[in-house]
N, C-alpha and C positions, 0 to 999 in steps of 0.2 A: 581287860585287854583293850588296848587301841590301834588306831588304822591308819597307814599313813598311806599315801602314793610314790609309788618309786618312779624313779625318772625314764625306768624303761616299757614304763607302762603297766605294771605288777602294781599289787599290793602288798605292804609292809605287816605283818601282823606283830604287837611285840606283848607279850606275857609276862609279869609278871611275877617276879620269881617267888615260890613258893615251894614244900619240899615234895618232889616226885621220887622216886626211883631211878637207876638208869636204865628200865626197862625199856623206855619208848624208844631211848638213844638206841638201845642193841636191837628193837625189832625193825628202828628203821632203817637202821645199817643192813641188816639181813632182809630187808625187805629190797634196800637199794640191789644189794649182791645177789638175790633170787631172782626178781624177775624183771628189775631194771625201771620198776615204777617212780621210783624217787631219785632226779637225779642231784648228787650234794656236790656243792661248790663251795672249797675252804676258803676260809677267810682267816684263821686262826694263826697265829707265829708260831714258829717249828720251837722257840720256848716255851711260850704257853702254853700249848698240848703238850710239851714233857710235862708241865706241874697238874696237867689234866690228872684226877683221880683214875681215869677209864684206862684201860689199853688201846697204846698209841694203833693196833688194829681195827679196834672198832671203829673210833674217826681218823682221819686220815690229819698228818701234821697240821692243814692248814684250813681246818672244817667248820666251816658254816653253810646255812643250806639260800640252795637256787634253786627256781622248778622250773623244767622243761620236759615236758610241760605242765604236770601234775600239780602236786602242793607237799609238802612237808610240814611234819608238826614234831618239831625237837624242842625237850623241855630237859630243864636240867633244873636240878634244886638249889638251894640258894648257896651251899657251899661250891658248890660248882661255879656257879656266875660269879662269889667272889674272888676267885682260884682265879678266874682268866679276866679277873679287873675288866669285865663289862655291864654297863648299866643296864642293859637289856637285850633279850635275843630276839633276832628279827626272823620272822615265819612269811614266806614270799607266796601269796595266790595265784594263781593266771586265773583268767574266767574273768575278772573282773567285779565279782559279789562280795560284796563287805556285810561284815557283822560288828555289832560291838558289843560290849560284853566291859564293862569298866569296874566289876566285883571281879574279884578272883572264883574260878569255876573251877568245878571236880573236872577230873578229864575225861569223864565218861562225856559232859555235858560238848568238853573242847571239840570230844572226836567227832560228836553225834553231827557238830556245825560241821566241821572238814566233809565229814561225809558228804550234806546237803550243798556243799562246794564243787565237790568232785562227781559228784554224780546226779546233774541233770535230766539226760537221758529217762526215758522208761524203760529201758533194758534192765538198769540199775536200780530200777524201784526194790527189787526182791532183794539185793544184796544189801540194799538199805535199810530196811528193815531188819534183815538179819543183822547188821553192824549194828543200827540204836539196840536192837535187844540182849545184842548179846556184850556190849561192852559195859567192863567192868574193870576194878581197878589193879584185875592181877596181871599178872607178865601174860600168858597164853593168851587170853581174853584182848586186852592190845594187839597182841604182835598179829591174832587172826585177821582182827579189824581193822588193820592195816593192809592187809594181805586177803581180802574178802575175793571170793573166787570171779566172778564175774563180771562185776566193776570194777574192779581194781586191772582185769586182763583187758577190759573196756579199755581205760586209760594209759594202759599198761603198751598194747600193742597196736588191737585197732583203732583207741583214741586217737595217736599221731595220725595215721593212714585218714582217718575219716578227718582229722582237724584239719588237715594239709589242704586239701580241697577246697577246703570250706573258708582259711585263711584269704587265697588267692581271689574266692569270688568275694568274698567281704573287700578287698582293696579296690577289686574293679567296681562294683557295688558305690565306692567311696570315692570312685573318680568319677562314674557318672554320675552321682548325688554334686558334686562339686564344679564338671562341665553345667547343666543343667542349672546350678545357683550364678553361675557365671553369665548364664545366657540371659536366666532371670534379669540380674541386675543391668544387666548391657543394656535391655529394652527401657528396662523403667528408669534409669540414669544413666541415659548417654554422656552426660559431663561432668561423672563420678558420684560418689555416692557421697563424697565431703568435698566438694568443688569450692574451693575459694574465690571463685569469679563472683564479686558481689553484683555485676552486670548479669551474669545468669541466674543466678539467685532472685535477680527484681521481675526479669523477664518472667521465669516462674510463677513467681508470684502474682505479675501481671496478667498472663496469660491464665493464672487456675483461677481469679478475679472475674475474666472477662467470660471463662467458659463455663457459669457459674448457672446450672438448669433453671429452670419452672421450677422444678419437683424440687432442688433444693433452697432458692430463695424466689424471692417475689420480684416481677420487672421492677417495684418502684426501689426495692431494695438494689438491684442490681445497675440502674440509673444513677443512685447514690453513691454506691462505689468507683464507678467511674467519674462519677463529678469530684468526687475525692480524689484520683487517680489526677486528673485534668490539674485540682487546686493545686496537688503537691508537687508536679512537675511545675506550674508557672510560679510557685514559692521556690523550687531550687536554682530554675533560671533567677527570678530576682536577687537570690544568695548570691550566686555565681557574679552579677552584675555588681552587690555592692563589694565583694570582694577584690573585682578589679577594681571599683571605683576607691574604696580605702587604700589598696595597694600605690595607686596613682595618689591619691593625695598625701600618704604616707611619703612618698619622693619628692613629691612639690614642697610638702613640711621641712624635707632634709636639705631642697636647696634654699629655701628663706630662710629657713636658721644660720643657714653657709652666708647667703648675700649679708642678713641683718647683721652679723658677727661681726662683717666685713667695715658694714658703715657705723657701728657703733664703735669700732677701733680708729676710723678715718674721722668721722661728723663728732664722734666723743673728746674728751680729756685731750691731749697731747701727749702723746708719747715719745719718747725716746724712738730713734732707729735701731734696728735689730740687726744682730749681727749679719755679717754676707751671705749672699743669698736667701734671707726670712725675710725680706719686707715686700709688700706686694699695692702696690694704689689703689684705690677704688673703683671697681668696676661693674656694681649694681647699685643704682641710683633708686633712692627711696623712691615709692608711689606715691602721687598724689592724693590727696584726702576727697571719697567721689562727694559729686554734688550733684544731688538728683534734680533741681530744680531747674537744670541746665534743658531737661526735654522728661519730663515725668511719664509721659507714653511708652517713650524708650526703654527707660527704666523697667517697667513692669512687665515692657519683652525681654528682655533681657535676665529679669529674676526666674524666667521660667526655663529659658534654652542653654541658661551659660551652666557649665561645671568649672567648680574653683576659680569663678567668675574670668574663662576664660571660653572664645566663640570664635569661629570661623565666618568671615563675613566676606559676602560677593554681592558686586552688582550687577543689574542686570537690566536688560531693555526686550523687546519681542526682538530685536535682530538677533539674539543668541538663545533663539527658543530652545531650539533641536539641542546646539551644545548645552547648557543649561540641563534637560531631563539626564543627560550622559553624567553630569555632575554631581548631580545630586540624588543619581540612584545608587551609584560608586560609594559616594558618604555612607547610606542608609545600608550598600550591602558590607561593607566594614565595621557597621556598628556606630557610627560616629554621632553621638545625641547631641553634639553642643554647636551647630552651625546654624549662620539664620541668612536670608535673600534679602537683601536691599533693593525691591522692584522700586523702577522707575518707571513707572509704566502701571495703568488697570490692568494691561492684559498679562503683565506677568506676573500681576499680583494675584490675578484668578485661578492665574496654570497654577501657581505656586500653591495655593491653597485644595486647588483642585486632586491635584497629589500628594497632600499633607506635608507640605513644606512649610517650616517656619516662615513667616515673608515679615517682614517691614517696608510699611508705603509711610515716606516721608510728607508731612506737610507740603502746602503747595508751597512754592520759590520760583519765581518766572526765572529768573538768569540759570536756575541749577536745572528748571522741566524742560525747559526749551532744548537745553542740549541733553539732557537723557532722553527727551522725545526722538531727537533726530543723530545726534551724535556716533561716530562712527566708535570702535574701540577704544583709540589714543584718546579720543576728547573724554569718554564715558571714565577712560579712568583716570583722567586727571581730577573726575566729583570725587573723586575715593576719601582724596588728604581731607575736604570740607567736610563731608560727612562722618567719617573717624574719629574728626577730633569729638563731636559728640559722645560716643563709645569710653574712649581714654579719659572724660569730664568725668563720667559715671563711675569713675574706677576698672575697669574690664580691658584685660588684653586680648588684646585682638589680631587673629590668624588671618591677611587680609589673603584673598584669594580670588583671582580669577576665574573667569569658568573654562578656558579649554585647559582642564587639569583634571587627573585622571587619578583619582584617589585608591590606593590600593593598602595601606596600613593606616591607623591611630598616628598619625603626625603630634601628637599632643604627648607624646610616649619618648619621642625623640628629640624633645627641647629642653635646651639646658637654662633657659631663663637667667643667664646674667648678664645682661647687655640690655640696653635701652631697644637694641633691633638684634633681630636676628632673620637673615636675609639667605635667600636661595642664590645662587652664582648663574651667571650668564656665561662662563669660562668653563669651556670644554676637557681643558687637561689639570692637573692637580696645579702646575706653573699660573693656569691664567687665572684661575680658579681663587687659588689662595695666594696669590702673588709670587714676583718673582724681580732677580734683578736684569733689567733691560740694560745692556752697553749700548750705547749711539757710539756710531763711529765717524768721526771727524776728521779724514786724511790731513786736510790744509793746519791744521793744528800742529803735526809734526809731532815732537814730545805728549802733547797732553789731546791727542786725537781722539782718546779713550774717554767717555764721560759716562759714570753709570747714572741711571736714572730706575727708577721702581714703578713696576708696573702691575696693575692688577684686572681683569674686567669686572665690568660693572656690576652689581646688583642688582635683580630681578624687579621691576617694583610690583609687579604681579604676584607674586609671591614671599610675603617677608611677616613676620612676626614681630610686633611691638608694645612694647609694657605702657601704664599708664604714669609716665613720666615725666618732668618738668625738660629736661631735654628731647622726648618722643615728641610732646605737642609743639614746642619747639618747632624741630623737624615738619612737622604738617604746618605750621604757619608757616616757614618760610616756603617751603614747596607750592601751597595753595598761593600765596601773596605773588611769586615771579610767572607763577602760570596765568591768574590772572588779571596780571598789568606788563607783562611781555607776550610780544607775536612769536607764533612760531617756532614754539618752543614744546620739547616732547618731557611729557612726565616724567619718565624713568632718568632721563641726563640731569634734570633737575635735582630729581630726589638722590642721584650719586654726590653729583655737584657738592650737595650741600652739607651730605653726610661726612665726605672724604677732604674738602677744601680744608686747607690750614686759615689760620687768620693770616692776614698781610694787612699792610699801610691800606687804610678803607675798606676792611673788612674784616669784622670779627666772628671766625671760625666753631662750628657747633660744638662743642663740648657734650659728645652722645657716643656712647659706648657700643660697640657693634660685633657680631658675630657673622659669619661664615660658615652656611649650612653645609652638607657632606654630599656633596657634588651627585655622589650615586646613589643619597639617601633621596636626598633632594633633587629628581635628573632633570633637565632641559632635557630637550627634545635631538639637538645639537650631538648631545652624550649618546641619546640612546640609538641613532638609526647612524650615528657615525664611527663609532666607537662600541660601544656594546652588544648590539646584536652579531658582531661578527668577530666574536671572541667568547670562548667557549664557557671559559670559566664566570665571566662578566654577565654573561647569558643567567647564569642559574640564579643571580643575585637578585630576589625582590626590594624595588623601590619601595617607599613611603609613598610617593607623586612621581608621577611623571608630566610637565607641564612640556605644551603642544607650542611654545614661544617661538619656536626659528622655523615653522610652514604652514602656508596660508593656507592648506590642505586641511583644516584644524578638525574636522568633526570627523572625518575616515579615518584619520590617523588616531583619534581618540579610540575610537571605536577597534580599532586592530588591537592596541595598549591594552586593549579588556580580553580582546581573544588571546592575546599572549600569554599574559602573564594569572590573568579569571579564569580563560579557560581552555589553557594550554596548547595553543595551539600551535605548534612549533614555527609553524611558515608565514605566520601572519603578520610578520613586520617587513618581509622579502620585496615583494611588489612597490616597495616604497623610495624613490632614490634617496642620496643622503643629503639633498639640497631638494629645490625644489625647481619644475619645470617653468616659469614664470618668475 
């Protein structure tokens, strides 16, 4: 005999077929129709019970058995089971007790188990006893044992009455066991019991780390954990850092391979012209080959501050103490590792160092100290172009930077590196910005009154990017040469001058490839308190820099630029006009 599980929560019993009588069949029918202990549920087809041997009275057309609630034990001989072409007849328990039994058994043995099924109770200890003794294999001997007076009326009448009761508190019984498991788990996993936040997974972890007794580890063991705890967070920040840094150089890789392609099709072979619209000029000029022996000091600063040999460089004097800290605390809370101080000056080479700032103190040079000792802003950055070209000898592009500039993203994320310069704009509107075309208008001209001319503003020279290029040093030699052997002459006109001048009759024109940074990436000061701040959408847009170029106000105004956009402070550029009182 085997046991299976029915789906409605019974047991399946199935017996193999061996030969009985149809006694058990007619006492359980007459048991069903006396006292209603057995109730049968057909399964059988109104054909099949025709070729049944029985009388279609004793089962009914459609007969197989169900118990509600009792048990049935219907056995039929093996002519029988092969008459109604079934492999096996299923015997259903309620109670939920299994037996097995995988030999074929007498039926005195089958009924002795049903009994020990049917009648838990100690009511039915006595009728139990009288069934195991008195069953045996004749028709009477069955049909009693079926039918045993006591237990069987147990089951029979007051079983339902007494189960019924006892059903309902077992459900409520199983809804408190399961409120109660519910509450359980609610306490001890507030953020589920399989929560895929690997952030509260770590926390856990961390926190059952840190609250880790006497009684179960030792302090020095518990000091170790957290020095472990400590190693493996400042290993993930290092990950996290070389990931961006691969990432970044990954893009710098994609545009030198762009530039190199570019001049190995221009500076290579000769080629043919390519069909209309594929031909493009050369517009990244190879790098200079560095030569360290230009300033070997340099050099070894530089191997330590620069990334993808490329650095941020400002000068400075004690007269821009105050904007200077505003500078380069901006850098540091951006993250920005590759900038270094050109002090001119002991004392801002002590502050610099005093704060851990990269600093550079150049050799002495009377013509270049004298005026970083004393020189106002225009003079201090007209040393920029002399001291840069050093930088560009060595190989390294350089982010040259002023200090009233108010660093707010990785500017190094934002350059497109194919141009000998790439320059921040002094033009306010996208027209002055990136050019546009200007009409002069000439009444007395009559027909030809109209004369267009192209216009663009200047470029920043406080803010501009330059590769180390045979046309960039260029550019700083002639810059530095008319600054100084002309009067009166302001660096920035120069450095446009020379950048933008064509060649004419007595003058041959720079050949230097130039860019035009993004007005709002790269804002003037101009953009932002005249134009931006009062305009809603313009408002939300984080700059790269925001450079303090068009107000002599320059250290408040820096300092608001942090509360705005660091530390949001909506109203902090308001109090400011859009020009200045002076």
């Amino acid at each position: 005999m085997s046991v299976r599980v029915k789906a409605g929560g019974g047991l399946v019993l199935t017996f193999w077929p061996w030969h009985f009588t149809t006694t058990i069949v007619k006492c359980a029918q007459k048991t069903h129709a006396g006292r209603g202990v057995l109730g049968l549920e057909c399964r059988f087809t109104q054909q099949n019970a025709a070729k049944a041997p029985w009388p279609s009275s004793i089962l009914p057309p459609t007969c197989l058995v169900h118990c509600y609630p009792a048990a049935v034990v219907l056995v039929i001989n093996r002519s029988y089971r092969e008459t109604l072409n079934l492999p096996s007849l299923p015997l259903l328990v309620l109670q939920g007790k299994l037996f097995h039994d995988d030999q074929p058994s007498p039926v005195s043995s089958i009924l002795v188990r049903v009994c020990e099924i049917l009648l838990p109770y100690k009511e039915s200890q006595r009728s139990y006893s009288c069934c195991r003794e008195r069953v045996s294999p004749s028709d009477s001997s069955l049909c009693d044992c079926f039918r045993f007076s006591e237990g069987v009326q147990g089951m029979a009448g007051g079983f339902r009455d007494k189960r019924q009761p006892f059903r309902f508190s077992s459900i409520a019984i199983a809804i408190l066991i399961g409120i109660s498991l519910a509450c359980v788990f609610a306490f001890f996993f507030p953020h589920g019991l399989f929560s895929s936040s690997l952030s509260v997974q770590s926390r856990r972890i961390g926190k059952s780390i840190l609250r880790i007794g006497p009684s179960c580890e030792s302090p020095e063991r518990i000091k170790m954990l957290k020095s472990e705890i400590v190693s493996l967070s400042n290993k993930n920040s290092e990950l996290k850092k070389q990931v961006r840094e691969l990432t970044e150089k990954l893009r710098q890789a994609e545009q030198m391979k762009d530039n190199a392609q570019k001049q190995v099709l221009v500076l290579g072979e000769r080629h043919k012209a390519g069909p209309f619209g594929t031909v493009k000029g050369l517009r990244t000029n190879p790098t200079v080959v560095p030569d360290e022996s230009v300033n070997p000091r340099l050099a070894k600063i530089l191997e330590k501050v620069t990334v993808q040999k490329e650095v941020i460089v400002a000068l400075a004097n004690s007269n821009v103490k105050e904007s200077l800290q505003v500078w380069f605390s901006n850098i540091k809370r951006v993250g920005i590792p590759n900038y270094l101080v050109v002090a001119l000056d002991d004392q801002i080479a002590e502050f610099c160092k005093s704060n851990d700032v990269p600093v550079y103190k150049r050799d002495p040079d009377e013509d270049i100290d004298s005026i970083a000792r004393t020189g106002g802003n225009h003079a201090v950055s007209a040393l920029k172009f002399d001291i840069l070209r050093e930088f560009l000898q060595l190989g390294y592009s350089v982010l040259l930077s002023d200090i009233d500039i108010v660093y707010l993203q990785n500017p190094f994320d934002h350059l497109y590196r194919d141009s000998d310069v790439e320059s921040m704009s002094d033009g306010h509107t996208t027209m002055t910005a990136y050019g546009f075309n200007d009409v002069f208008d000439e009444p007395a001209m009559g027909w030809a009154r109209y004369a267009h001319t192209m216009r663009i503003w200047v470029y920043n020279s406080g803010f501009f990017y330059i590769r180390p290029t045979i046309p960039a040093i260029e550019l700083l030699d002639r810059v530095a040469h008319r600054l100084a052997t002309q009067e009166n002459l302001w660096d920035q006109a120069v450095f446009n001058e020379e950048l933008f001048y064509p060649s004419h009759p007595g003058y041959d024109g720079l050949h230097a490839a130039k860019r035009t940074m993004d007005m709002y990436l790269f804002m003037n000061s101009k953009v932002l308190f005249k134009t931006v701040r009062k305009d809603a959408k313009l408002k939300k847009l984080k700059p790269v820099i925001v450079h303090v170029n068009y107000h002599p106000d320059k250290l408040a105004r820096m300092k608001a630029v942090v509360e705005f956009y660091v530390n949001g402070k909506q109203d902090a550029l308001d109090r400011f006009p859009d020009g200045s009182n002076w």
